[in-house]
N, C-alpha and C positions, 0 to 999 in steps of 0.2 A: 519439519520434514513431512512428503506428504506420501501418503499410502499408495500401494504400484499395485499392480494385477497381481494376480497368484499365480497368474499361467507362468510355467517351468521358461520361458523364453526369457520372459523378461522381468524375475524373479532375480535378486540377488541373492547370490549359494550362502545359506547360513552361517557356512564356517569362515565367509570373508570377514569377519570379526577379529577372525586372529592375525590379519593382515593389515587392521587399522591400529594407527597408532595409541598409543595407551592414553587415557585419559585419567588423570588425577584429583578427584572429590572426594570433600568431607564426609566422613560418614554420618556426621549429624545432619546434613543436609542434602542425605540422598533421596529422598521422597523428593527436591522439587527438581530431580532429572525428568524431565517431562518425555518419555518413551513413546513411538506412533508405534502401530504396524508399519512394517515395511514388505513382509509377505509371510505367507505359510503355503507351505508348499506336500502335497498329500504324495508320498514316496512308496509306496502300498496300498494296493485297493482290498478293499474286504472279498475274503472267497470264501469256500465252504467249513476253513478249519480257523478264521481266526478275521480279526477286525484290521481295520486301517491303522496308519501311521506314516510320519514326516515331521517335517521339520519348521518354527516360526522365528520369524527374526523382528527386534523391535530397537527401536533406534533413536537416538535425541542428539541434537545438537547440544554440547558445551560452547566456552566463549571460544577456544579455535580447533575444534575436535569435533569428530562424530565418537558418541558413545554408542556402546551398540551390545545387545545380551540377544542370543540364542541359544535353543534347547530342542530336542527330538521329544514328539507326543505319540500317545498309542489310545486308541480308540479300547477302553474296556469295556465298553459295551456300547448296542448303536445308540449315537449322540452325544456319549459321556466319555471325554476325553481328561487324560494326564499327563504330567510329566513322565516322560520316559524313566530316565533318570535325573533326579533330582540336584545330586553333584554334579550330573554333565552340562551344566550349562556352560555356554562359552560364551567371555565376554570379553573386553579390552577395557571395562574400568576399574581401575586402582583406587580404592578408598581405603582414604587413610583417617586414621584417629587424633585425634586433640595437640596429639605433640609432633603429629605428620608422618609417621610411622606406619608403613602400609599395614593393614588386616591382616592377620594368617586367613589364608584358603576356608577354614570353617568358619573364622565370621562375617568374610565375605559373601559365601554360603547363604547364612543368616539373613544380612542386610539384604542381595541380590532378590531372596524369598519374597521378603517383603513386599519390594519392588514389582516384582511378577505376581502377586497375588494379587493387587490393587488393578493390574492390566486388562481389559475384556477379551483376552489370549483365547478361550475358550470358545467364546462368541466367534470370532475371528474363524477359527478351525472348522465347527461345525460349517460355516458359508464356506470354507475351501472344499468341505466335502458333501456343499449344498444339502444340507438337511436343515429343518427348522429350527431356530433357537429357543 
């Protein structure tokens, strides 16, 4: 998959996640879902009481699915971004364990972490709100 503009036009809305269809992988072999950017999009600009925030969406092909994880970031100080919330990410992949049994919610949690922590999400964010990395 290949990386769009961050301009809001032609930015796909984060939560269209929840509208793709579910995709189902091993959780031992979630590291080789290979995630791009697909946008981040800055939803609040900074003013005199408080910093920015929006929303990034990242995305990989499986063999007949798009897999796809997004989350809301908040700027906590200038150039040093996070996770909003950490539980709210939203995705459409199903990983399941050894005997095919999907994940409960927290160790998807868990895995999904991972996954986003390994991403240059961050990078990503600062160039949507054009400041240096």
């Amino acid at each position: 998959m290949n990386s769009t503009s961050t301009s809001p036009s032609t930015l796909t809305p984060a939560w269209i996640v929840y509208a793709w269809a579910p995709v189902l992988w091993q959780a031992r072999s979630a590291a080789q879902l290979h995630l791009v950017h697909l946008g981040t999009r800055v939803l609040t600009l900074a003013d005199d009481d408080g910093y920015c925030s929006g929303q990034t969406l990242w995305a990989g092909q499986s063999d007949d699915a798009a897999a796809g994880v997004a989350w809301d970031w908040v700027e906590i100080r200038e150039g040093v971004v996070a996770m909003a919330d950490p539980f709210g990410m939203v995705t459409n992949i199903r990983l399941l364990d050894e005997q095919g049994e999907a994940l409960s919610q927290t160790q998807l949690a868990v895995q999904l972490h991972q996954l986003v922590h390994a991403l240059p999400w961050q990078h990503e964010v600062r160039l949507a709100l054009h400041r240096p990395c």
